[in-house]
C-alpha positions as CSV (number, residue, x, y, z in Angstrom):
1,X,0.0,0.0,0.0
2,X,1.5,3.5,-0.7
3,X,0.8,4.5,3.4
4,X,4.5,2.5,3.2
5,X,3.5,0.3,5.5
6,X,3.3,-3.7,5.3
7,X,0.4,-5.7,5.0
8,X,-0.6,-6.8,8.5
9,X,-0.4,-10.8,7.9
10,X,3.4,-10.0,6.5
11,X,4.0,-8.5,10.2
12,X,2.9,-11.5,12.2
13,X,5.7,-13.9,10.3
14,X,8.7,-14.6,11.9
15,X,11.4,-12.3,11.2
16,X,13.4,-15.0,9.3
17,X,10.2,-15.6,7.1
18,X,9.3,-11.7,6.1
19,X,10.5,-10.1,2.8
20,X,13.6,-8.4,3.5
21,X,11.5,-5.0,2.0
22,X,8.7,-5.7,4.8
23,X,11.6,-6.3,7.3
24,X,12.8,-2.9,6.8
25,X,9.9,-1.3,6.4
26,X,8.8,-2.8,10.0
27,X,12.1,-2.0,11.2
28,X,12.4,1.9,10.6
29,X,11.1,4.3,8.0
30,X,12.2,3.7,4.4
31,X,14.8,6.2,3.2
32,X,13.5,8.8,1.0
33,X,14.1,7.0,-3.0
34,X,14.2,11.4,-3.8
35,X,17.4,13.4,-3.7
36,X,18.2,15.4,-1.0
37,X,18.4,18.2,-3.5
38,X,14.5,17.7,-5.2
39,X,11.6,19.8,-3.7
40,X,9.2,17.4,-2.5
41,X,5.7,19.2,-3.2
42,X,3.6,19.4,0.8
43,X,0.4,18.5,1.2
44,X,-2.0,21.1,1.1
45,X,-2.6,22.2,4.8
46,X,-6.0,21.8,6.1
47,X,-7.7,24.5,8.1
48,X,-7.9,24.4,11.5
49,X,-11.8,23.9,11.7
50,X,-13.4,27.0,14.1
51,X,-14.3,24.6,16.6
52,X,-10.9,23.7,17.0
53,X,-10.4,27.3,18.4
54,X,-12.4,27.2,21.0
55,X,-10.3,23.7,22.6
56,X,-8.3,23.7,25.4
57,X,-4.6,24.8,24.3
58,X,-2.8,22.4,26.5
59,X,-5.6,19.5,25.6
60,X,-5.7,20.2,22.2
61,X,-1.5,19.9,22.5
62,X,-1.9,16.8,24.4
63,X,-4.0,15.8,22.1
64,X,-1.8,16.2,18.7
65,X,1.1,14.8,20.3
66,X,-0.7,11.7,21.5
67,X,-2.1,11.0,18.1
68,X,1.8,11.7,16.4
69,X,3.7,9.2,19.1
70,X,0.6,6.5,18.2
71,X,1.5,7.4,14.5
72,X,5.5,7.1,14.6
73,X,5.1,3.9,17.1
74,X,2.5,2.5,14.5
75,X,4.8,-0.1,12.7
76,X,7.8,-0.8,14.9
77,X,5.5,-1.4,18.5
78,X,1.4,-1.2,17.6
79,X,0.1,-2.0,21.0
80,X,2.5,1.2,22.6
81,X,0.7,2.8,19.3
82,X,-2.6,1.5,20.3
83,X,-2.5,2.8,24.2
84,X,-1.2,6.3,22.7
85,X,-4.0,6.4,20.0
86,X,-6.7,5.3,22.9
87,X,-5.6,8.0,24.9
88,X,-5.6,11.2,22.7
89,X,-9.4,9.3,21.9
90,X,-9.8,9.5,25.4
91,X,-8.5,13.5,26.0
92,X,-9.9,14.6,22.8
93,X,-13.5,13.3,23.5
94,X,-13.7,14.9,27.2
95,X,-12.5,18.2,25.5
96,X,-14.7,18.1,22.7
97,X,-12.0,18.3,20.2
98,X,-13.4,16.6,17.4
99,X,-11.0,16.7,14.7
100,X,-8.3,15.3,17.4
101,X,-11.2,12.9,18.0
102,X,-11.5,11.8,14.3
103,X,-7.1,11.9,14.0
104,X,-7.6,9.5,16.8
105,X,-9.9,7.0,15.1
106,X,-7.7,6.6,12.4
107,X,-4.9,6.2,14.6
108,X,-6.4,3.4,16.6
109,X,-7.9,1.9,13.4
110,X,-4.3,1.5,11.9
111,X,-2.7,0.3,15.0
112,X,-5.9,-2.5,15.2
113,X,-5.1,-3.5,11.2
114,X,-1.5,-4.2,12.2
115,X,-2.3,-6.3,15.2
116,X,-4.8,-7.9,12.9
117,X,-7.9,-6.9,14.0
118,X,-9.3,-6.1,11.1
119,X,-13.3,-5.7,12.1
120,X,-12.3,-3.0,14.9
121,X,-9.8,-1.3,12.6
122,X,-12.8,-0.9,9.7
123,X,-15.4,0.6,13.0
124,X,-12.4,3.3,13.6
125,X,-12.0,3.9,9.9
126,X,-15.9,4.4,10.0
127,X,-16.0,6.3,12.8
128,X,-12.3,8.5,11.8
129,X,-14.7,9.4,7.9
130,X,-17.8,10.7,9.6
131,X,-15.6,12.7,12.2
132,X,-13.4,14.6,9.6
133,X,-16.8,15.0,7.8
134,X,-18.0,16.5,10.9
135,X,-15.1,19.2,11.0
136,X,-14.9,19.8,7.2
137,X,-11.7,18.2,7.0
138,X,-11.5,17.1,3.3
139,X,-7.5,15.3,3.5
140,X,-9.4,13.7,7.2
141,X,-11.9,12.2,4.9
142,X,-9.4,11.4,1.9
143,X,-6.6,9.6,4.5
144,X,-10.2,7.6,6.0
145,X,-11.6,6.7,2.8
146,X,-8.0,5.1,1.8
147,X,-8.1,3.2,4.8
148,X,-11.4,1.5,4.6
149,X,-10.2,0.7,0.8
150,X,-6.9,-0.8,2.4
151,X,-8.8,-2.6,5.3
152,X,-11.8,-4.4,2.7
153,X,-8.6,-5.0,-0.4
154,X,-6.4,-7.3,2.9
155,X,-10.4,-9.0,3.3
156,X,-10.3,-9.7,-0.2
157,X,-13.2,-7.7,-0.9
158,X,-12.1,-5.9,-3.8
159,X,-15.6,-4.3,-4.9
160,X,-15.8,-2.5,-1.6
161,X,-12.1,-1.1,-1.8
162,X,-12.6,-0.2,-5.2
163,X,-15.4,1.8,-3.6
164,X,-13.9,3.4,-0.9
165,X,-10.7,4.2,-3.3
166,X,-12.6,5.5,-6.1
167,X,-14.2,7.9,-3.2
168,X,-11.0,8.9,-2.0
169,X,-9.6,9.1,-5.5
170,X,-12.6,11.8,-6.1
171,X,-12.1,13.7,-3.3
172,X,-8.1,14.3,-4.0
173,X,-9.1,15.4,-7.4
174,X,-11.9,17.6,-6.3
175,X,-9.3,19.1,-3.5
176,X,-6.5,19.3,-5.9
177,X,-4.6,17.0,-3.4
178,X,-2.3,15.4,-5.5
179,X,-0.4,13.2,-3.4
180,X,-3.8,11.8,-1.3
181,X,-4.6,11.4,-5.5
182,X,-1.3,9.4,-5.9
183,X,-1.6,7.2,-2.8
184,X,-4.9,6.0,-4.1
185,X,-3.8,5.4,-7.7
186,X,-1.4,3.1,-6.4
187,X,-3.7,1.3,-4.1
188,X,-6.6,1.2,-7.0
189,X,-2.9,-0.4,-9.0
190,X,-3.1,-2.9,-6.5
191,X,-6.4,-4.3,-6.9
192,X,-5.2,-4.7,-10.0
193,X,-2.0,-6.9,-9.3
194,X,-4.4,-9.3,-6.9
């Protein structure tokens, strides 16, 4: 999947067994293929929705560096990513922060897909889309859509990922978000492959 991370059955092999490209992947983040030198076009940033505004400073900092350590933990430990994704969850629901709330979802929908469990991970996913559609996040709702496509393509249920891509695909396009438009090219390319 272009999220650069391996597929969740490849993590629970022995070491000795995995692909050396799902080893290193698993092991630390893969070394940019881009020189040094080439400008690397951002994201476009999304707005800070209004409500966010009005949230606790502290909380709402709390909050985003929870959901970050659950995100850089994600691969190398997902149960330390899992506890860290459950509590910015946790801090961003009693503060009413729902766009940390939706960050969250995702969060603890990832870590779930790497520890297998894909059924919760899809309810997060679920719960992650209609949050950032909530707070008028549009890349929320791109990065959400990609994830339920990733989550029904490891089920095998390709007509459903196609779905939830082709969804994402039209929201980066609508957006002008052309790296959320890339990631699901390549994930729509590997439907394809299967």
């Amino acid at each position: 999947r272009c999220q650069i991370f391996p597929r969740a059955d490849e993590l629970k092999k022995p070491a000795a067994e995995r692909p050396a490209t799902v080893e290193r992947l698993a092991a630390s983040p893969p070394a940019s293929p881009v020189p040094a030198t080439a400008e690397i076009p951002a994201e476009p940033a999304t707005a800070i929705p209004a409500q966010a505004t009005l949230i606790d400073p502290e909380r709402r900092k709390k909050v985003d560096a929870e959901n970050k350590i659950s995100w850089d933990l994600m691969l190398s430990d997902p149960v330390k990513a899992l506890v860290a994704a459950e509590g910015a969850l946790a801090e961003a629901s009693a503060g009413g922060y729902a766009a940390g709330v939706a960050e969250a979802e995702l969060n603890v929908g990832w870590c779930r897909h790497y520890l297998a469990d894909t059924a919760k991970a899809i309810e997060s996913y679920q719960a992650s889309l209609e949050g950032f559609q909530a707070v008028g996040d549009p890349r929320g709702v791109m990065k959400a859509l990609n994830a339920l496509g990733v989550a029904y393509h490891d089920l095998g249920s390709y007509e459903s990922a196609m779905d939830y891509y082709t969804r994402s695909l039209e929201e980066a396009r609508s957006h002008g978000n052309t790296i959320r438009e890339a990631v699901t090219l390549n994930n729509i390319g590997e439907i394809c492959l299967d």
